[in-house]
N, CA, C and O atoms as a DFTB+ gen file, in Angstrom:
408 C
 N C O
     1  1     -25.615      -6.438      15.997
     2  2     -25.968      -5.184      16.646
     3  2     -24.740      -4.365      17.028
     4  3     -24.836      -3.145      17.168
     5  1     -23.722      -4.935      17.180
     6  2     -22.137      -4.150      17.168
     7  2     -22.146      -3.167      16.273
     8  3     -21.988      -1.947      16.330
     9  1     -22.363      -3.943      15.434
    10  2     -22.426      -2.551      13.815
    11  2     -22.816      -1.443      14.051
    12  3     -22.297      -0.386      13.691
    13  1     -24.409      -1.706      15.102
    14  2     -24.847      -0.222      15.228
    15  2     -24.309       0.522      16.163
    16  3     -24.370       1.750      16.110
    17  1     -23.647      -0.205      17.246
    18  2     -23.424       0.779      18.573
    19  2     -22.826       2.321      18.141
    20  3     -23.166       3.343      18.738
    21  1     -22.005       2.301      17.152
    22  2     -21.898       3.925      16.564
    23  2     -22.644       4.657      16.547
    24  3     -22.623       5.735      17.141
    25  1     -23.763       4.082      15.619
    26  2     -25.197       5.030      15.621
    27  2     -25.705       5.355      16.706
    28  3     -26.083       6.498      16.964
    29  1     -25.796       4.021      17.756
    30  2     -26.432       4.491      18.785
    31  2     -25.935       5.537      19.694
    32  3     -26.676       6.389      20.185
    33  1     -24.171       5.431      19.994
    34  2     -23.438       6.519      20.682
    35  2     -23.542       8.004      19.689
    36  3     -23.304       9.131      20.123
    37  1     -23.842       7.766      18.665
    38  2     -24.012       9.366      17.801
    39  2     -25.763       9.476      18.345
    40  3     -26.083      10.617      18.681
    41  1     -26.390       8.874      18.404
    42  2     -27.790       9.319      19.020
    43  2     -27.751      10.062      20.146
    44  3     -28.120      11.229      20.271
    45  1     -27.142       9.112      21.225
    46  2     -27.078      10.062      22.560
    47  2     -26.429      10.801      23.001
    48  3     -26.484      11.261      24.142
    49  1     -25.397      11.138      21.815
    50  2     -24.885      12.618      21.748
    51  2     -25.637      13.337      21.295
    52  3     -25.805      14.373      21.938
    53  1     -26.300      13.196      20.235
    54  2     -27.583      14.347      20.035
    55  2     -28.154      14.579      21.246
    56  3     -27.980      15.631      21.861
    57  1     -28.777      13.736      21.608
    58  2     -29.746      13.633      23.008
    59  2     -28.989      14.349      24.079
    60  3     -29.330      15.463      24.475
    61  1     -27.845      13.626      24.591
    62  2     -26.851      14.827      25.601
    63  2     -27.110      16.010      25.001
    64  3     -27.785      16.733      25.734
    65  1     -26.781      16.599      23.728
    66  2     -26.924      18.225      23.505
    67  2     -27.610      18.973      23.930
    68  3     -27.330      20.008      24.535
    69  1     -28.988      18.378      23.564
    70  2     -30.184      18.975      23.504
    71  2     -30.620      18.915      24.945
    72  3     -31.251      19.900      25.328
    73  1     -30.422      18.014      25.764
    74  2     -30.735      17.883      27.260
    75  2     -29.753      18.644      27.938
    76  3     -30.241      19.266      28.882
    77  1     -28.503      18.814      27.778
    78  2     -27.566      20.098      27.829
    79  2     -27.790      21.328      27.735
    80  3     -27.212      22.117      28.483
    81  1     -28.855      21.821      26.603
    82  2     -29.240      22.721      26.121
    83  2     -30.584      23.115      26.802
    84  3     -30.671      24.329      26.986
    85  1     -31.395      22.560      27.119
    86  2     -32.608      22.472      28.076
    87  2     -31.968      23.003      29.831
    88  3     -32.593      23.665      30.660
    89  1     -30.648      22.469      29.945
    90  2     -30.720      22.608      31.341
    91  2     -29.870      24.025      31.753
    92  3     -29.637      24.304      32.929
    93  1     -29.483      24.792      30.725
    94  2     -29.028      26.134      30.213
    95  2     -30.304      26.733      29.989
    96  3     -30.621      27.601      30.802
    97  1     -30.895      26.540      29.315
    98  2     -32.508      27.764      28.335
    99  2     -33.414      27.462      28.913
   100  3     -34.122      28.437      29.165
   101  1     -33.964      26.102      29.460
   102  2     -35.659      25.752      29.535
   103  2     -36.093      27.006      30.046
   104  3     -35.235      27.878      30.187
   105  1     -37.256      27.246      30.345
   106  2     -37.727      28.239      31.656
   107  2     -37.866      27.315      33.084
   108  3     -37.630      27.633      34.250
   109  1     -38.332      26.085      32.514
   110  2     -38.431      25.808      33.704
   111  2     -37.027      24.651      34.459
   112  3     -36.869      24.540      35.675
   113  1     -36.299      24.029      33.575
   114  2     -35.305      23.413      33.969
   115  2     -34.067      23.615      33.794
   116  3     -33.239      22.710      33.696
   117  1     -33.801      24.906      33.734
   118  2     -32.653      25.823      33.341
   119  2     -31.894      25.245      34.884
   120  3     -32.551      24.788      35.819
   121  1     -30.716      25.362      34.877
   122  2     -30.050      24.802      36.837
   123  2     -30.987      23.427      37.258
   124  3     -30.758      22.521      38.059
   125  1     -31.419      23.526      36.920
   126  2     -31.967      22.104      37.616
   127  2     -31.668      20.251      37.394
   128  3     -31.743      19.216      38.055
   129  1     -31.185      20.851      35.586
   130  2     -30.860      19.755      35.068
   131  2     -29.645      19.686      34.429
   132  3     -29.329      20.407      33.482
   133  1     -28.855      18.708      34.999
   134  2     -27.581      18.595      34.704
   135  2     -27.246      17.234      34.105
   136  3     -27.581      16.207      34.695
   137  1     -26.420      17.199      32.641
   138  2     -25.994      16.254      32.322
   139  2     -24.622      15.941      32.269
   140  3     -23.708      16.764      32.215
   141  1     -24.460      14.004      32.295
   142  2     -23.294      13.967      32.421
   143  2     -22.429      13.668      30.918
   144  3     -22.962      13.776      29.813
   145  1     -21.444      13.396      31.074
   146  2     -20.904      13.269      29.744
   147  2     -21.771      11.901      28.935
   148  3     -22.543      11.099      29.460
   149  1     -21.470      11.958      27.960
   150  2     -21.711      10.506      27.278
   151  2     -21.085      10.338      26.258
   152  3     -21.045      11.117      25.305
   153  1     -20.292       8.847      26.407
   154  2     -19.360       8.230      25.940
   155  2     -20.019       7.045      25.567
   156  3     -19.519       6.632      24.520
   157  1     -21.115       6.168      26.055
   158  2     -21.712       5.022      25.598
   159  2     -22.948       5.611      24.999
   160  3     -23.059       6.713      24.461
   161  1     -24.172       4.375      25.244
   162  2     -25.154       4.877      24.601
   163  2     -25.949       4.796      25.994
   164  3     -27.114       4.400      25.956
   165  1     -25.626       4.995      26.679
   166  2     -26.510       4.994      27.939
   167  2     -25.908       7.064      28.530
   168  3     -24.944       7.580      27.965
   169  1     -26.448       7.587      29.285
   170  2     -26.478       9.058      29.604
   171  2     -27.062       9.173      30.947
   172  3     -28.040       8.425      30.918
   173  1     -26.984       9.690      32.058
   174  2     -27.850      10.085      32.955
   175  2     -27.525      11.378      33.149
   176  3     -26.475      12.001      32.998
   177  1     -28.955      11.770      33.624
   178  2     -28.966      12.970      33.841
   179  2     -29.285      13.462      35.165
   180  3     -29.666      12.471      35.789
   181  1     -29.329      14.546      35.965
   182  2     -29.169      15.075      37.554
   183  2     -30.495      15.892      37.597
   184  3     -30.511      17.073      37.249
   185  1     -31.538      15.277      38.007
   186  2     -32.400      16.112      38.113
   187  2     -33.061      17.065      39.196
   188  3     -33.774      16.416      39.961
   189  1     -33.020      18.560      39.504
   190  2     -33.351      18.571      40.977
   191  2     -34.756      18.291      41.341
   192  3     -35.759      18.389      40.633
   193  1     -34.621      17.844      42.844
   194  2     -36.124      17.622      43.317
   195  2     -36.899      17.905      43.341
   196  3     -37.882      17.218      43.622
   197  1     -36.901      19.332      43.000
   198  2     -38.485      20.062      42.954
   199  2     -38.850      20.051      41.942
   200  3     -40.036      20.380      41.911
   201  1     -38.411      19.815      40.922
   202  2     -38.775      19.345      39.278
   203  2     -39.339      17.952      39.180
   204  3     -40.280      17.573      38.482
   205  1     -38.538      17.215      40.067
   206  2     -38.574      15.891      39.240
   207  2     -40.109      15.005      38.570
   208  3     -40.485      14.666      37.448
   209  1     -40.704      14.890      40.098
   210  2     -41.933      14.592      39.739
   211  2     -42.436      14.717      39.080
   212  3     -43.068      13.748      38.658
   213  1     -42.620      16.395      38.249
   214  2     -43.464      16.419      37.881
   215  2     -42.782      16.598      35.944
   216  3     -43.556      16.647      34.988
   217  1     -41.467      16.653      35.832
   218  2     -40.350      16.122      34.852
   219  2     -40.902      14.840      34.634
   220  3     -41.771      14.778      33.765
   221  1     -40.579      13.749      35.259
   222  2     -40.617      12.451      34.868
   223  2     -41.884      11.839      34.766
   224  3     -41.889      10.847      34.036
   225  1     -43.000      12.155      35.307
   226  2     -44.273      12.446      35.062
   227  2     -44.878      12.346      33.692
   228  3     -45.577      11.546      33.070
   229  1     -44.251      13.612      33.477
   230  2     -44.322      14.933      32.003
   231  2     -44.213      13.512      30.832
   232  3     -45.097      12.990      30.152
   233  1     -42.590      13.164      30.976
   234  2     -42.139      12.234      29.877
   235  2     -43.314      10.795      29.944
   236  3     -44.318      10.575      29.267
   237  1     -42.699      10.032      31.010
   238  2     -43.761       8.806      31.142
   239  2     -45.637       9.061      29.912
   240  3     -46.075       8.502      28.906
   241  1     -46.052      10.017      30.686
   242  2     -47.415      10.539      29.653
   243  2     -46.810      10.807      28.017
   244  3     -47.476      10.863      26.984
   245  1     -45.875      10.894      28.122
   246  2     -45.630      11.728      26.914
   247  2     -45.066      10.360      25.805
   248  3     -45.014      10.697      24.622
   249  1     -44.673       8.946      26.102
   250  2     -44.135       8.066      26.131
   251  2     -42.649       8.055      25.949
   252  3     -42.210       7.264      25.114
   253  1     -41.845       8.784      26.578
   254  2     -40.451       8.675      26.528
   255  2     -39.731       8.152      28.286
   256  3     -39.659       8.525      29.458
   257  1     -39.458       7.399      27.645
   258  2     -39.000       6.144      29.060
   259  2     -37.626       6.642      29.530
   260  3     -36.648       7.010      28.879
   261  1     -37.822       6.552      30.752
   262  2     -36.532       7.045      31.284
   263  2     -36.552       5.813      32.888
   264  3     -37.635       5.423      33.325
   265  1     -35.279       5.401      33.508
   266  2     -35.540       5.109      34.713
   267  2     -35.113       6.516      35.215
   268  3     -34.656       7.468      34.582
   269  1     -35.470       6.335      36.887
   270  2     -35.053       7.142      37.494
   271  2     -34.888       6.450      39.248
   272  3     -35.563       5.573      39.788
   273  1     -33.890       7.138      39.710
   274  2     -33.511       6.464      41.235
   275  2     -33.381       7.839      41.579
   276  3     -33.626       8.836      40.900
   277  1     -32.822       7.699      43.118
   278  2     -32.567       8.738      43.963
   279  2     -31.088       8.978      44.025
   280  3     -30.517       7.943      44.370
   281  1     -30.238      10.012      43.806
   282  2     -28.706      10.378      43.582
   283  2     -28.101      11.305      44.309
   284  3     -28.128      12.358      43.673
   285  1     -27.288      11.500      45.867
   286  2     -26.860      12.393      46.506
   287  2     -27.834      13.649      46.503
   288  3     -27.401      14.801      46.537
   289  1     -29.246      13.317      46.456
   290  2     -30.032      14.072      47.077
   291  2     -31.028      15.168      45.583
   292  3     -31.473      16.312      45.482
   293  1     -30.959      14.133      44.854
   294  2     -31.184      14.642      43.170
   295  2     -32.078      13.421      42.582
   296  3     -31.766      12.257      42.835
   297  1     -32.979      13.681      41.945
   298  2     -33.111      12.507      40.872
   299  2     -32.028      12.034      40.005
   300  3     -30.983      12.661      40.176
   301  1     -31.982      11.174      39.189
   302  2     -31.117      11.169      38.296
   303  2     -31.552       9.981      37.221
   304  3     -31.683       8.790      37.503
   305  1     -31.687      10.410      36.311
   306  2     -32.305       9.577      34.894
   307  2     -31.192       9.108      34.174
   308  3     -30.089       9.610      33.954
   309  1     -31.800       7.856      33.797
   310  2     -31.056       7.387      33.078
   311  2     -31.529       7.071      31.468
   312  3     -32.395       6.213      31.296
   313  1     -31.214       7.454      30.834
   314  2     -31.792       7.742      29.074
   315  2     -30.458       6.360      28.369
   316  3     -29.275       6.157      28.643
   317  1     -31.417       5.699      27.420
   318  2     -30.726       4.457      26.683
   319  2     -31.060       4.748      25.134
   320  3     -32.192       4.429      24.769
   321  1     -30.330       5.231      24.338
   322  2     -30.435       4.718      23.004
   323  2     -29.864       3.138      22.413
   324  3     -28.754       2.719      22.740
   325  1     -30.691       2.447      21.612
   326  2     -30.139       1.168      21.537
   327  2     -30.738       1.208      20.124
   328  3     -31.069       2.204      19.481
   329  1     -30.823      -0.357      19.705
   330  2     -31.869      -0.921      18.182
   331  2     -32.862      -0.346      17.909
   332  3     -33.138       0.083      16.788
   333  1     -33.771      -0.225      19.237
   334  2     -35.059       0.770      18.821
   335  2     -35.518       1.948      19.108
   336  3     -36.703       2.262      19.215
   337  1     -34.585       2.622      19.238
   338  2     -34.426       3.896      19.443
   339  2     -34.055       4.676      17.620
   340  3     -33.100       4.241      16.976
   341  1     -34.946       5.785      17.060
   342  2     -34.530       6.056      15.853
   343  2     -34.262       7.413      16.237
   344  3     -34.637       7.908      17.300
   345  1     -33.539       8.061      15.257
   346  2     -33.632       9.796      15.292
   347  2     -34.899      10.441      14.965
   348  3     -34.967      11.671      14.977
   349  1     -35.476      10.029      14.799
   350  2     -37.200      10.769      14.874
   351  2     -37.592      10.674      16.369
   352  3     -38.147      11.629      16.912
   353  1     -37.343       9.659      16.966
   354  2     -37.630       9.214      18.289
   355  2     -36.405      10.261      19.714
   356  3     -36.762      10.741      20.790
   357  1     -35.410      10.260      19.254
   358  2     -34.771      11.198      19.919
   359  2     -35.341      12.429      20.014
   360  3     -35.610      12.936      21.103
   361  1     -35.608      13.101      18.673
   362  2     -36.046      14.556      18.149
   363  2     -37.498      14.343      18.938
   364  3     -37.714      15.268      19.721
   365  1     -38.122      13.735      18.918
   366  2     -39.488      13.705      19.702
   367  2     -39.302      13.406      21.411
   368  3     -40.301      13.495      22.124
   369  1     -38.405      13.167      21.811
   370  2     -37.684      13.257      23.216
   371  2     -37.382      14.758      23.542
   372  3     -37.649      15.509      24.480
   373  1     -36.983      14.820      22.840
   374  2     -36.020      16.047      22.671
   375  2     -37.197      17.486      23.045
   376  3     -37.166      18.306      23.963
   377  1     -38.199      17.312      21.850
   378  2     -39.554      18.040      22.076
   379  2     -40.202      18.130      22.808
   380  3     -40.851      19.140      23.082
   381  1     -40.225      16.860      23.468
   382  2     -41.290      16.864      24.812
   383  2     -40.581      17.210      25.860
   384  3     -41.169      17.565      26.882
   385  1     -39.322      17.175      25.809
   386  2     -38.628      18.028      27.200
   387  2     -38.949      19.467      27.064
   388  3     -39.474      20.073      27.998
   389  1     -38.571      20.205      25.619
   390  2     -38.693      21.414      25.341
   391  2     -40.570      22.377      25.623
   392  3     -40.907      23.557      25.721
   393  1     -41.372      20.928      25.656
   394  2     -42.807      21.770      25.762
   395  2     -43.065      21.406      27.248
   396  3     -44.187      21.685      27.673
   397  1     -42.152      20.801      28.128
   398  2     -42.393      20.805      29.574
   399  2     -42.452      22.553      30.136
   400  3     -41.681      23.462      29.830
   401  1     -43.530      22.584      30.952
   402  2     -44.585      23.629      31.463
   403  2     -43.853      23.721      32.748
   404  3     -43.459      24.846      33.053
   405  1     -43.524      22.456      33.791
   406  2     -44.035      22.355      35.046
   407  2     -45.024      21.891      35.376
   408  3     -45.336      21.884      36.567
């Protein structure tokens, strides 16, 4: 599984982008969501509180797994690409953030 960790750190750089890109454009999670760098295949992200609930909610129904704890007064998710994680599966992450309503 060494072999893959490349793939997997090129996954959640896609994934950082696009969750980067959501927290710039969404309508609704534009400022609210902040990501941090990613260098492994693990990413968290800063979510504010008045989103979160109903953010992490959104995904859980949607089946994209995220943990989440409480962070200097923020949600904050933590997103894992690994073995079973594919790029169809990112891109469908990726989507269901983009059709979040609120």
């Amino acid at each position: 599984h060494v072999r893959r960790l490349a793939d997997d750190h090129a996954l959640l750089r896609q994934l950082a982008e696009g969750l980067a890109e959501a927290g710039r454009s969404h309508p609704v999670l534009a400022g609210r969501l902040g990501v941090a760098s990613a260098n492994t295949n693990i990413l968290f992200t800063d979510l504010h509180a008045d989103v979160a609930p109903a953010f992490t909610d959104w995904l859980a129904r949607h089946g994209v797994r995220v943990t989440s704890g409480l962070y200097a007064g923020q949600t904050r998710l933590r997103w894992v690409t690994h073995l079973d994680v594919t790029p169809q599966q990112v891109a469908e992450a990726l989507d269901c953030v983009q059709k979040f309503k609120g």
